[in-house]
SEKE-134364 format. One record per residue (C-alpha): chain; residue in three letters; x, z, y. Coordinates in nm, 3 decimals, m for minus. Example, Ala and Ser with C-alpha at 12.3 -4.5 7.8 and 13.67 -1.06 7.14 Angstrom:
% residues 2
<atom><unit>A</unit><code>ALA</code><x>1.230</x><z>0.780</z><y>m0.450</y></atom>
<atom><unit>A</unit><code>SER</code><x>1.367</x><z>0.714</z><y>m0.106</y></atom>
***
This chain:
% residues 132
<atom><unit>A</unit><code>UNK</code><x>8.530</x><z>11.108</z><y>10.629</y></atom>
<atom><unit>A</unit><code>UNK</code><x>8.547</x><z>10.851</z><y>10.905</y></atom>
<atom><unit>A</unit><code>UNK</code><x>8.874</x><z>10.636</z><y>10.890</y></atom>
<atom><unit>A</unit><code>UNK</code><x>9.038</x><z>10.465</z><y>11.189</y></atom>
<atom><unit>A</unit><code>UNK</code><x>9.264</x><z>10.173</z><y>11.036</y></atom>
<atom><unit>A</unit><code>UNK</code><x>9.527</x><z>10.054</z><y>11.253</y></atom>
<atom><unit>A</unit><code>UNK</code><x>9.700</x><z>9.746</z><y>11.150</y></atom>
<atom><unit>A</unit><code>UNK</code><x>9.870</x><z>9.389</z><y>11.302</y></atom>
<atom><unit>A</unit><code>UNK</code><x>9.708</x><z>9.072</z><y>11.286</y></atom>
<atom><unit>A</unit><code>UNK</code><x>9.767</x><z>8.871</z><y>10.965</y></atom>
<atom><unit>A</unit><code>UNK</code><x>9.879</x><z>9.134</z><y>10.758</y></atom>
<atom><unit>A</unit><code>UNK</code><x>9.817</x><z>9.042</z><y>10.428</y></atom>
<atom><unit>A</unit><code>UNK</code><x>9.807</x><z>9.386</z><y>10.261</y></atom>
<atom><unit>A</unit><code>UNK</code><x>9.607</x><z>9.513</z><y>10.565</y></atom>
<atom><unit>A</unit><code>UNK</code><x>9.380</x><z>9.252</z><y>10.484</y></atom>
<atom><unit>A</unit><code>UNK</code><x>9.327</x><z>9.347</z><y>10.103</y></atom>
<atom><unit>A</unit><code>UNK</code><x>9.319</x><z>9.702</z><y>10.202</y></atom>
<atom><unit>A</unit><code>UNK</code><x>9.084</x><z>9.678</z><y>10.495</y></atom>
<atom><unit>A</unit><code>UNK</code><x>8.826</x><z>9.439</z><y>10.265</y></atom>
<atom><unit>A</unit><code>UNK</code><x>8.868</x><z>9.713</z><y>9.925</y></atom>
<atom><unit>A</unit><code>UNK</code><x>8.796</x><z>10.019</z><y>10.205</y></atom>
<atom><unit>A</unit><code>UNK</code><x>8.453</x><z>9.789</z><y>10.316</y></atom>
<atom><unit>A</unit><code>UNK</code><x>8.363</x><z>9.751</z><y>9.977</y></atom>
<atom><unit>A</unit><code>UNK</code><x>8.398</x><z>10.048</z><y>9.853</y></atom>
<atom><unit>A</unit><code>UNK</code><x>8.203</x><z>10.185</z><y>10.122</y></atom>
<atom><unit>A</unit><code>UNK</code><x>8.424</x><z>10.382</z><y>10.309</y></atom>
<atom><unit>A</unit><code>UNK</code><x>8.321</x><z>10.460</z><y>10.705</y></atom>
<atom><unit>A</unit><code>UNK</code><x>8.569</x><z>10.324</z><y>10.877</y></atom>
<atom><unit>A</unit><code>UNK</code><x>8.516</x><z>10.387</z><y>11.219</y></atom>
<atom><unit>A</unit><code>UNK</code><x>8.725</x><z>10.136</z><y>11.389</y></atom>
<atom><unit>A</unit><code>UNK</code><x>8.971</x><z>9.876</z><y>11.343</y></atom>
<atom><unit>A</unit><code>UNK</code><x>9.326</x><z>9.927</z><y>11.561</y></atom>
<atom><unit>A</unit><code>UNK</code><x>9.443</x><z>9.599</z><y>11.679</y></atom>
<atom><unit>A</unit><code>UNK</code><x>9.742</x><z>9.523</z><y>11.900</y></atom>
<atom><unit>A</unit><code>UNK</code><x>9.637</x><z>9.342</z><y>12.221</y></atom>
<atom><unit>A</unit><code>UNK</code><x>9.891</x><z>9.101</z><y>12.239</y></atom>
<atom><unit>A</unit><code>UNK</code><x>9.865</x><z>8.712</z><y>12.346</y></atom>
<atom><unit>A</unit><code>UNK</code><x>9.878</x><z>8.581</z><y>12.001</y></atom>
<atom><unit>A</unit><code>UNK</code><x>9.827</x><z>8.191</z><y>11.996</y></atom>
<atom><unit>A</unit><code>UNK</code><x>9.695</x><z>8.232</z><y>11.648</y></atom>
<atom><unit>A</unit><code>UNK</code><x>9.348</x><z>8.478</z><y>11.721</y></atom>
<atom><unit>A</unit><code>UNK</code><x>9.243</x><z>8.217</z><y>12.008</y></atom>
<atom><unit>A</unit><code>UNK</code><x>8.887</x><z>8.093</z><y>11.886</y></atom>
<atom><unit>A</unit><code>UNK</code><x>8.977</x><z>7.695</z><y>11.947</y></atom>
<atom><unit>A</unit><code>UNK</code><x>9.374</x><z>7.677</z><y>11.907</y></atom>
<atom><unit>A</unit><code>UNK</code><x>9.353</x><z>7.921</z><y>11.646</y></atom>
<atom><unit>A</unit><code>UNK</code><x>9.141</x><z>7.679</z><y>11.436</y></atom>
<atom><unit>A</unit><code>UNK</code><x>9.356</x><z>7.408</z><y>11.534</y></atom>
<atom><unit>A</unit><code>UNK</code><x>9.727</x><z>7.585</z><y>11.464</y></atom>
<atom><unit>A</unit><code>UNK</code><x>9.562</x><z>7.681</z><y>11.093</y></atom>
<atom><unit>A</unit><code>UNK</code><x>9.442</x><z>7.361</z><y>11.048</y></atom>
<atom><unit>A</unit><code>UNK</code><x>9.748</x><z>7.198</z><y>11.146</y></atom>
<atom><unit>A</unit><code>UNK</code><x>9.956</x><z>7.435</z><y>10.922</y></atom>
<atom><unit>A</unit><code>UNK</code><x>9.738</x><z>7.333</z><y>10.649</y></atom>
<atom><unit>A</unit><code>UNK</code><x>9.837</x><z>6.991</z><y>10.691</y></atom>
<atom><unit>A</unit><code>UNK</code><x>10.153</x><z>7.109</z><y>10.658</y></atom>
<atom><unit>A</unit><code>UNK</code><x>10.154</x><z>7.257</z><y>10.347</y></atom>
<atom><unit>A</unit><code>UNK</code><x>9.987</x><z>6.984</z><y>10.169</y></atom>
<atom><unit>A</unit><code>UNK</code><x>10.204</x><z>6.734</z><y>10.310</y></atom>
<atom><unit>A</unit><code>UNK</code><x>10.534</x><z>6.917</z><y>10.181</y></atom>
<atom><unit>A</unit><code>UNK</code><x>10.299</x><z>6.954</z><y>9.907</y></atom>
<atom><unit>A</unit><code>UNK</code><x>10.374</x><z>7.371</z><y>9.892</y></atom>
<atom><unit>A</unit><code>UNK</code><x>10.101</x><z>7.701</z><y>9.862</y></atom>
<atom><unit>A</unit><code>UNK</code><x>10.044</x><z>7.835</z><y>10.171</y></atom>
<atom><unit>A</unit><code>UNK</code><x>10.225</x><z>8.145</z><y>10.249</y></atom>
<atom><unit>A</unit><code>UNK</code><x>10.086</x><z>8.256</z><y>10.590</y></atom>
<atom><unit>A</unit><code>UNK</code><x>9.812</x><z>8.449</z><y>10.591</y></atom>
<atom><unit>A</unit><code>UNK</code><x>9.563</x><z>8.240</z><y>10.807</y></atom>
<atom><unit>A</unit><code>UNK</code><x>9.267</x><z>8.552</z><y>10.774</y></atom>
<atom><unit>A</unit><code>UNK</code><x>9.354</x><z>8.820</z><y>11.040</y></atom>
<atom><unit>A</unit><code>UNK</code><x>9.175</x><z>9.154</z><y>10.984</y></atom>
<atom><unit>A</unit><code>UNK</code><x>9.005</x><z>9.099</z><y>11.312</y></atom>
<atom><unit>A</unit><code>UNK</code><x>8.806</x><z>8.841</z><y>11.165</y></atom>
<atom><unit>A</unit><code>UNK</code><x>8.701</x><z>9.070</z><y>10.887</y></atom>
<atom><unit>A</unit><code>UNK</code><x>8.580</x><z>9.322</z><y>11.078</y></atom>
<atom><unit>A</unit><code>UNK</code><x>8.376</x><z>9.129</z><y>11.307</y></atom>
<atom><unit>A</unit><code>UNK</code><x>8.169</x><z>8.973</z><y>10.981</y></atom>
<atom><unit>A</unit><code>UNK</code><x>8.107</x><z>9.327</z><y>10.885</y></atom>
<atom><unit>A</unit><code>UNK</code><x>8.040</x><z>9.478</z><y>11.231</y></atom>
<atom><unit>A</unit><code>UNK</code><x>8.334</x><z>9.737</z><y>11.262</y></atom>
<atom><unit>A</unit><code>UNK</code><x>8.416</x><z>9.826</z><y>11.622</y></atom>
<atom><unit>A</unit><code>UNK</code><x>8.735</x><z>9.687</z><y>11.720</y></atom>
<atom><unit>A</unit><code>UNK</code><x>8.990</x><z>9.881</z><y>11.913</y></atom>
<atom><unit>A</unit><code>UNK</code><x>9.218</x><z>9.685</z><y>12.124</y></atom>
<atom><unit>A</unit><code>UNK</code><x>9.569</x><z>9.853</z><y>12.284</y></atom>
<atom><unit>A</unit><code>UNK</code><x>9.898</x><z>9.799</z><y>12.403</y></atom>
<atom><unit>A</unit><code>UNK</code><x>9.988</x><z>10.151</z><y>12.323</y></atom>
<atom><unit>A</unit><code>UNK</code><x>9.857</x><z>10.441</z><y>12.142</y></atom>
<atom><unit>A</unit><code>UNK</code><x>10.010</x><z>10.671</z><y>12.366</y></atom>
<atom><unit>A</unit><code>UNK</code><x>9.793</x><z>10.527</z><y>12.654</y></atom>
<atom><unit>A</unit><code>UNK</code><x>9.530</x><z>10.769</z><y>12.780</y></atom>
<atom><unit>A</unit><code>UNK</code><x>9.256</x><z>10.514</z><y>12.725</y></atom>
<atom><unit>A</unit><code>UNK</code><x>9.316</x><z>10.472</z><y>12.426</y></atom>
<atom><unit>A</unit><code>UNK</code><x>9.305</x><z>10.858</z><y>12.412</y></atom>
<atom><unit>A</unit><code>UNK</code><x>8.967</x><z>10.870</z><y>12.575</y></atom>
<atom><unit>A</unit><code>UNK</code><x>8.848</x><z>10.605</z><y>12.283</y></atom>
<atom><unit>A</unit><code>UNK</code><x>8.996</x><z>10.807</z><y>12.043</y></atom>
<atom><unit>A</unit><code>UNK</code><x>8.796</x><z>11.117</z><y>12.139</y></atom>
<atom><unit>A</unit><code>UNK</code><x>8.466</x><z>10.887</z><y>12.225</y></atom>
<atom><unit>A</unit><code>UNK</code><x>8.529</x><z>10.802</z><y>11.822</y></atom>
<atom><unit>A</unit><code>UNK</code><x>8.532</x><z>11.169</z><y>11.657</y></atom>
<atom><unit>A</unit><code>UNK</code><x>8.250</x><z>11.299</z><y>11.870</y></atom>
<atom><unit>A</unit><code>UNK</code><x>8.036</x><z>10.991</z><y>11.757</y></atom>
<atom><unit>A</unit><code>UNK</code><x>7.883</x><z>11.075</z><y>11.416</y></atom>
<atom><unit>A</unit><code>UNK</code><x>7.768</x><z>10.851</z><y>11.144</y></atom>
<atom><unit>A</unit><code>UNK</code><x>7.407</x><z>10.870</z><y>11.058</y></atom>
<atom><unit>A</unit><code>UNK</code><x>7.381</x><z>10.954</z><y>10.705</y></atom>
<atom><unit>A</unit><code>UNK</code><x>7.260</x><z>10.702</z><y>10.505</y></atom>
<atom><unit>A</unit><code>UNK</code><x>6.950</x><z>10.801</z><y>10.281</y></atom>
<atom><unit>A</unit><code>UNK</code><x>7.044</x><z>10.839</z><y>9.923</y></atom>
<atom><unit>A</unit><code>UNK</code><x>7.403</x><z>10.880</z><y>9.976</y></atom>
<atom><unit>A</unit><code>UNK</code><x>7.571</x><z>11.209</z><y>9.961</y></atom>
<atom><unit>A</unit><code>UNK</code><x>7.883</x><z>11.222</z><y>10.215</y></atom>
<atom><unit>A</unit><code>UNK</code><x>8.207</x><z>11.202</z><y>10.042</y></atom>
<atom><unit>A</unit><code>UNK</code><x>8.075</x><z>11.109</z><y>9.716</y></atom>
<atom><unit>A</unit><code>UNK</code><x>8.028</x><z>10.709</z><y>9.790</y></atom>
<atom><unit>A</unit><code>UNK</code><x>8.369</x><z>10.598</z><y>9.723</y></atom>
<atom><unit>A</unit><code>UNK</code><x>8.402</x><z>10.762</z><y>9.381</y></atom>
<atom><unit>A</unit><code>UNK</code><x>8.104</x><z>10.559</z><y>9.232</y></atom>
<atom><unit>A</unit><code>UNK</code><x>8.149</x><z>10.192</z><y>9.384</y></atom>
<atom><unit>A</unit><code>UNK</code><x>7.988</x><z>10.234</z><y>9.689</y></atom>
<atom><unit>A</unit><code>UNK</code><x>7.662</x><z>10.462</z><y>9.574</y></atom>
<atom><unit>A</unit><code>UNK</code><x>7.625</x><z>10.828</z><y>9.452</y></atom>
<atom><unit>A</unit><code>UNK</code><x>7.412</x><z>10.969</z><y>9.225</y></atom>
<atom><unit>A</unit><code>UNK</code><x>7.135</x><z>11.184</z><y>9.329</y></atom>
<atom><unit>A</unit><code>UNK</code><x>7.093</x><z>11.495</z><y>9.109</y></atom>
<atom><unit>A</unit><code>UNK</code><x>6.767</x><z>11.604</z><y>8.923</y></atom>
<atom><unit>A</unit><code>UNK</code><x>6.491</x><z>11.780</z><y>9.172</y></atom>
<atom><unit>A</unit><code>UNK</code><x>6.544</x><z>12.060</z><y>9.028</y></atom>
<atom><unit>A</unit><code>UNK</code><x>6.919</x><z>12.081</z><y>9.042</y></atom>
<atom><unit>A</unit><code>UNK</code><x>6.901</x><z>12.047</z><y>9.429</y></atom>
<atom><unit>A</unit><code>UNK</code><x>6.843</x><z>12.320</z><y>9.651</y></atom>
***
């Protein structure tokens, strides 16, 4: 099963989600991102607008309640493709869409399909002599 998650930036149940799916082992084919000019995903004033909020917090001496980990950044330390539209009734994103369920997986050796997110991440292999 290959899994195209679509979710906003910051989200912090798409974030918990999207890591648990990655652990777990799931294929996920591609992360769905908005495309949208968001001052926080910019590589330098990102850094600097969490940073500063940071500051923030500890100087009104409060947790943080923003989520300052965008599910962009997750996928790009585990090497999901990334998906960015305005609109998912666009036809490029159509075209994508289709250039993503033609595309299959290789399987990886030792792993039965399906049965890799029922065991943490690894299935059993049967006995030789139970396999045909």
């Amino acid at each position: 099963m290959r899994i195209l998650y679509i979710t906003r930036h910051f989200n912090h149940s798409g974030r918990v989600i999207l890591e648990r799916l990655v652990q777990e082992g799931f294929h996920i084919a591609a992360v769905l991102l908005h495309d949208d000019d968001d001052p926080w995903r910019g590589p330098w004033s990102g850094f600097w607008r969490r940073s500063w909020y940071r500051v923030k917090c500890w100087y009104y001496r409060c947790p943080p309640l923003r989520n300052t980990i965008s599910e962009e950044r997750i996928a790009r330390r585990h090497g999901l493709p990334i998906i960015y539209t305005r609109s998912i009734k666009s036809d490029e994103f159509y075209a994508r869409l289709r250039q993503l369920l033609h595309h299959e997986r290789p399987a990886r050796p030792g792993v039965a399909r399906g049965d890799a997110h029922r065991r943490g991440g690894r299935a059993r292999r049967r006995p030789v002599s139970a396999r045909t």
